[in-house]
C-alpha positions in Angstrom: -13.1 -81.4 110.4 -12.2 -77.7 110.4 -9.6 -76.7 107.8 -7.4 -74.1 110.1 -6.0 -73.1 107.0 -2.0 -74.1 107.9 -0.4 -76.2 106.0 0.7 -79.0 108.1 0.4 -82.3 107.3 -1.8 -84.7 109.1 -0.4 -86.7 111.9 1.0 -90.1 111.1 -0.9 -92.5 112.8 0.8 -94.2 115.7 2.8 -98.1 114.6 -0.3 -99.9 117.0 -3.0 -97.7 115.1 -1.7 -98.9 111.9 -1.3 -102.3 112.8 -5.1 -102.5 114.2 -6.4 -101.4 111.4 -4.3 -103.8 109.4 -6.2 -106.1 111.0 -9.4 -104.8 110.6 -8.7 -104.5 106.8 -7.4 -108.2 106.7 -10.5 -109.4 109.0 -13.1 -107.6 106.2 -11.7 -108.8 103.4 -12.0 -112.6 104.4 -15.4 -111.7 105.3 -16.0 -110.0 101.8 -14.4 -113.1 100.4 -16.8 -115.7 102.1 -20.3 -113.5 101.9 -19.1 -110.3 99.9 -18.9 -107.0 100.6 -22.3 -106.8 101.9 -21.3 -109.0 105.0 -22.1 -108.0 108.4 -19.7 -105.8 110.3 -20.6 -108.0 113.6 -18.7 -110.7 111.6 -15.8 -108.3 110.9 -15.9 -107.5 114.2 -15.5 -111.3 115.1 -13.1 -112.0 112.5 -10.8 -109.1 113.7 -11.4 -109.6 117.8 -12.7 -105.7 118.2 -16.2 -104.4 119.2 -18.8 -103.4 116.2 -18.0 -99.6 117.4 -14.4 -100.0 116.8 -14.9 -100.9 112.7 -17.2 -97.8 112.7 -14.9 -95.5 114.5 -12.2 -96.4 111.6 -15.0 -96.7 109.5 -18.0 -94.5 109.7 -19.9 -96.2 106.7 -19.8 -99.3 105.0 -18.7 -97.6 101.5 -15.5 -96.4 103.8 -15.0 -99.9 104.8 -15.0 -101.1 101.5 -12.7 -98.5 99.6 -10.0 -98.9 102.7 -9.9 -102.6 102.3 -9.9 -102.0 98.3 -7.3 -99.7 98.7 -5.6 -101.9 101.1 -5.3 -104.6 98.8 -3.9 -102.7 96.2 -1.5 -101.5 98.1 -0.1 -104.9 98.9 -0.1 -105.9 95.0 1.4 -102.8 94.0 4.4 -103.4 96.5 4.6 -107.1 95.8 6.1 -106.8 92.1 9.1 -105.1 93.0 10.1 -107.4 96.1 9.1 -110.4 93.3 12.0 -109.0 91.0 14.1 -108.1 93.8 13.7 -112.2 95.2 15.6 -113.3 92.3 14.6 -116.3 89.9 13.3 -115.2 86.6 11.8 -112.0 85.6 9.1 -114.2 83.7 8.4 -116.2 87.0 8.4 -112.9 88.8 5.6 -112.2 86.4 3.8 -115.4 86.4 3.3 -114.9 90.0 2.3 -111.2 90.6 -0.4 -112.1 87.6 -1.4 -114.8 90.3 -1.5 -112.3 92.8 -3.7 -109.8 90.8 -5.7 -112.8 89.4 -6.3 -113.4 93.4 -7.4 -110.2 94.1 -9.7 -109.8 91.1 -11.6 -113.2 92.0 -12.2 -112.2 95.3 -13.9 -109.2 94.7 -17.7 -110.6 95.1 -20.1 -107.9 95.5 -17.7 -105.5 94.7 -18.1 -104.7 90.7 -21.9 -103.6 91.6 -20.3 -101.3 94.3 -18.7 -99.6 92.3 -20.8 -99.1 89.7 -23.5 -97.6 92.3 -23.9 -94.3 92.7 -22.1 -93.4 96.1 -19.3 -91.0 95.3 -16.9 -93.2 98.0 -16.3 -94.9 94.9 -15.8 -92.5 92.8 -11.9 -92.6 92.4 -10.8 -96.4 92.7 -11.0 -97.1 89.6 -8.2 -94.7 88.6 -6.3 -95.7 91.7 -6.2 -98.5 90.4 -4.4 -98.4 87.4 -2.2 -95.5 88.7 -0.7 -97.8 91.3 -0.9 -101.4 89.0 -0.4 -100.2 86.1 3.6 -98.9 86.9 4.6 -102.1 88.4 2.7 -104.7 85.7 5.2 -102.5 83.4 7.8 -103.0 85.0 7.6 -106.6 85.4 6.8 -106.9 81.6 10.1 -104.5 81.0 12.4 -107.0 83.1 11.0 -109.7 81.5 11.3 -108.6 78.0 14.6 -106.8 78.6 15.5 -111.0 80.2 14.4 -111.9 76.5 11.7 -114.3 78.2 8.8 -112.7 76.6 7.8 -110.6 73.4 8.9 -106.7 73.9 5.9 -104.1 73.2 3.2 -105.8 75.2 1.3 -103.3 76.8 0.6 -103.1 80.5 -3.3 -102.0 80.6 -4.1 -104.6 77.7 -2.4 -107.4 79.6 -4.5 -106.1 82.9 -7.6 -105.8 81.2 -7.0 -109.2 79.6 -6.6 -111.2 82.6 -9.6 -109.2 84.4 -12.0 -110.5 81.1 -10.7 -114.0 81.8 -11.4 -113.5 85.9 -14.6 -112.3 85.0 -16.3 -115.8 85.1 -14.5 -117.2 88.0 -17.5 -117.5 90.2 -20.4 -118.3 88.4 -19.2 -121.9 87.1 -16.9 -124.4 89.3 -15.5 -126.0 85.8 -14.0 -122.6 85.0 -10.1 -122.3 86.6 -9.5 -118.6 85.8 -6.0 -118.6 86.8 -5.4 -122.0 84.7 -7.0 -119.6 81.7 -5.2 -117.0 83.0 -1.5 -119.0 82.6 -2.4 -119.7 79.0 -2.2 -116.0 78.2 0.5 -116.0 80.1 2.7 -119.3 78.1 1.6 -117.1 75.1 3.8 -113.8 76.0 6.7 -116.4 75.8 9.2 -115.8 73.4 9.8 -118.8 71.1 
């Protein structure tokens, strides 16, 4: 695309734009959850009820595919800690159940660690995505729940992330391994006494 050299911003897409690509982003992610992110876009294409050509005109490469439904997902972690809070209950629970949500999203991810150590430039950013957009609400959960007096003050957001990714880390290579039961005993340890 040309830059013209203005300033404008792009155009919003329209409500029924966003919406189908909603769907495609929800229909590859349950297909990168049962064969990984190597699946075949004909079965994305079933999953979502659109052509093949339709993925690749929202999509023009597979590595686009990928960081949009990465991204995606993100997205919808990053706004479910504030709307947890906001429901009420305690700020610990609120906790408890984003971490299940994050644990969710890190154990679903098959195929998706060796994307993004290749060397396709896609991928490039996600990684610091990541933590800009998780990072601010996992504090603020932590904050809440601390500030509620239902867990130690001072524990740091990226160590509690990078903690529960470690214990995700094994989550699909042995069946007697129940990373989110591992995962809660971190969590009973931030209690306070």
């Amino acid at each position: 695309m040309a830059d013209t050299g203005g300033t404008a911003a792009a155009p919003r897409k329209r409500a029924d734009a966003r919406r189908n690509e909603k769907t495609l982003l929800e229909a590859a992610a349950a297909a990168f959850i049962a064969a990984g992110v190597d699946a075949p876009v004909r079965d994305i294409a079933a999953r979502a009820g659109v052509g093949v050509g339709t993925i690749y005109r929202h999509f023009p490469t597979r590595a686009d595919l990928v960081v949009a439904v990465y991204r995606h997902q993100v997205e919808a972690c990053a706004e479910a800690g504030p709307a947890l809070l906001a429901a009420g209950g305690s700020a610990h629970a609120a906790l408890a159940r984003w971490i299940d949500l994050f644990v969710d999203f890190l154990v679903t991810k098959h195929g998706l660690a060796e994307a993004l150590r290749s060397d396709d430039p896609t991928f490039a950013t996600l990684h610091g995505y990541f933590l800009d957009r998780l990072l601010p609400v996992c504090a603020e959960l932590l904050e809440a729940a601390a500030a509620a007096g239902e867990i130690r003050p001072g524990i740091e957001p990226f160590e509690l992330l990078l903690a529960v990714g470690n214990l995700c880390i094994g989550a699909n290579w042995d069946p007697r391994y129940d990373a989110r039961r591992v995962v809660g005993y971190l969590l009973t340890g931030l209690r306070t006494a």
